[in-house]
C-alpha positions in Angstrom: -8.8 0.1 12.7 -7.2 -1.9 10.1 -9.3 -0.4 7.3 -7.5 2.5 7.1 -4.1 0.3 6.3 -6.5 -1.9 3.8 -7.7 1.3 2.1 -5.1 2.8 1.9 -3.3 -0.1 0.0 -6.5 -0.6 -2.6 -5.9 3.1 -3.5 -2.4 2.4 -3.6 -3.0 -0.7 -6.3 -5.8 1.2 -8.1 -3.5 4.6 -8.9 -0.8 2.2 -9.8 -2.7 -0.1 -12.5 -4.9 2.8 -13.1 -1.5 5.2 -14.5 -0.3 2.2 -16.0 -2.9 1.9 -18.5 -3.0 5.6 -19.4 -6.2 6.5 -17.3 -6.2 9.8 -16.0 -9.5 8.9 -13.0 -10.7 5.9 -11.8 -14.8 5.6 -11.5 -15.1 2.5 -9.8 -13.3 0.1 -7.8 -14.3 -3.5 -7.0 -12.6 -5.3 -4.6 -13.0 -9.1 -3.0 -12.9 -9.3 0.8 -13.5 -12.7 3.1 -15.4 -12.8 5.8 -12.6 -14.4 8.2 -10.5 -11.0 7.3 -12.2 -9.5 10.4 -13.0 -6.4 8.1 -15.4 -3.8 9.1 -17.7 -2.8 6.1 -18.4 0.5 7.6 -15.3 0.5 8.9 -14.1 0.4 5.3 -16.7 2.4 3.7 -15.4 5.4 5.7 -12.1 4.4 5.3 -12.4 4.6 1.4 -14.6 8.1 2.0 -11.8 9.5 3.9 -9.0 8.6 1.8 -10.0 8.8 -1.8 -10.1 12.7 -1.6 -6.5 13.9 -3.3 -6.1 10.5 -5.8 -7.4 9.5 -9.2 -10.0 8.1 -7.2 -11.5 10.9 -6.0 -15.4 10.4 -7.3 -14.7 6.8 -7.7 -17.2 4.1 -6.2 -16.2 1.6 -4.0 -17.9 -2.0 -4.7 -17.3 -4.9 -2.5 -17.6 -8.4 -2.8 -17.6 -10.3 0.8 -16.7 -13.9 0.5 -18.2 -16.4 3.4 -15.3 -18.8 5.3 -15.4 -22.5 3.8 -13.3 -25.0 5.4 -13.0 -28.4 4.3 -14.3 -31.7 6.8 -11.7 -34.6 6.1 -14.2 -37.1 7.9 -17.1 -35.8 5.6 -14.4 -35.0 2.6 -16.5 -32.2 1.6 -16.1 -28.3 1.9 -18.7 -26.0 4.2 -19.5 -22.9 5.2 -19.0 -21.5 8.4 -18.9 -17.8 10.4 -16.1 -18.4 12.8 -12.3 -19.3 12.6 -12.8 -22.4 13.4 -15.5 -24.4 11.5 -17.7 -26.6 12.7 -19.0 -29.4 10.4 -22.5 -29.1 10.0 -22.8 -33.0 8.6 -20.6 -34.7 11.2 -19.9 -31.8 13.8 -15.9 -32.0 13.9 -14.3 -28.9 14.0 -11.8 -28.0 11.3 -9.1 -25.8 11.0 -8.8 -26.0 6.8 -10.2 -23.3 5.8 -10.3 -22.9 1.8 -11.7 -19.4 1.3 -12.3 -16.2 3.6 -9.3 -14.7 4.1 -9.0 -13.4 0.6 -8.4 -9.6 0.3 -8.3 -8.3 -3.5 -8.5 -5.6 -6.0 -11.2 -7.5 -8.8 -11.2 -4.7 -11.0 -11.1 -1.0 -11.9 -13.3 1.1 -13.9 -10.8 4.1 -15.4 -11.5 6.5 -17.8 
């Protein structure tokens, strides 16, 4: 289970910005995941649960974004959506292996007091 690594790095980045700016807990954390990460949201719901217990982030709220894959079709030049690693054109049927977004995996923002 990878989402105990993932978490474990969020709460890692949160404490750190979070002390940084002179905040003493952080309420909410909103993070950006793509679909093509192979993340488990419950997986990473309980990862977060289990985790946030003895950091700033205690009571915090975990708020995620999931971002489909897009890949882009050189024969169509234009970008598409698609569920699996390797996309399938839904204009010309090629398969592509450019993917443009899905694998992103970041902390948006914090809400600290």
């Amino acid at each position: 289970m990878h989402e105990v690594g993932i978490m474990q790095s969020v709460l890692e980045i949160a404490e750190s910005q979070a002390r940084a700016s002179g905040a003493v807990c952080i309420r909410e954390i909103r993070i950006r995941v793509g679909r093509m990460t192979g993340v488990v949201p419950e997986s990473l719901d309980h990862a977060f649960a289990v985790l946030r217990g003895e950091t700033m982030a205690a009571e915090a709220r975990l708020v995620v974004e999931f971002v489909p894959g897009a890949f882009w079709c050189m024969t169509c030049a234009a970008e598409f959506e698609a569920d699996d690693l390797i996309g399938g054109c839904p204009t010309c049927q090629r398969a592509s292996f450019d993917m443009r977004r899905g694998r992103e995996l970041d902390v948006v923002s914090l809400e600290v007091d």
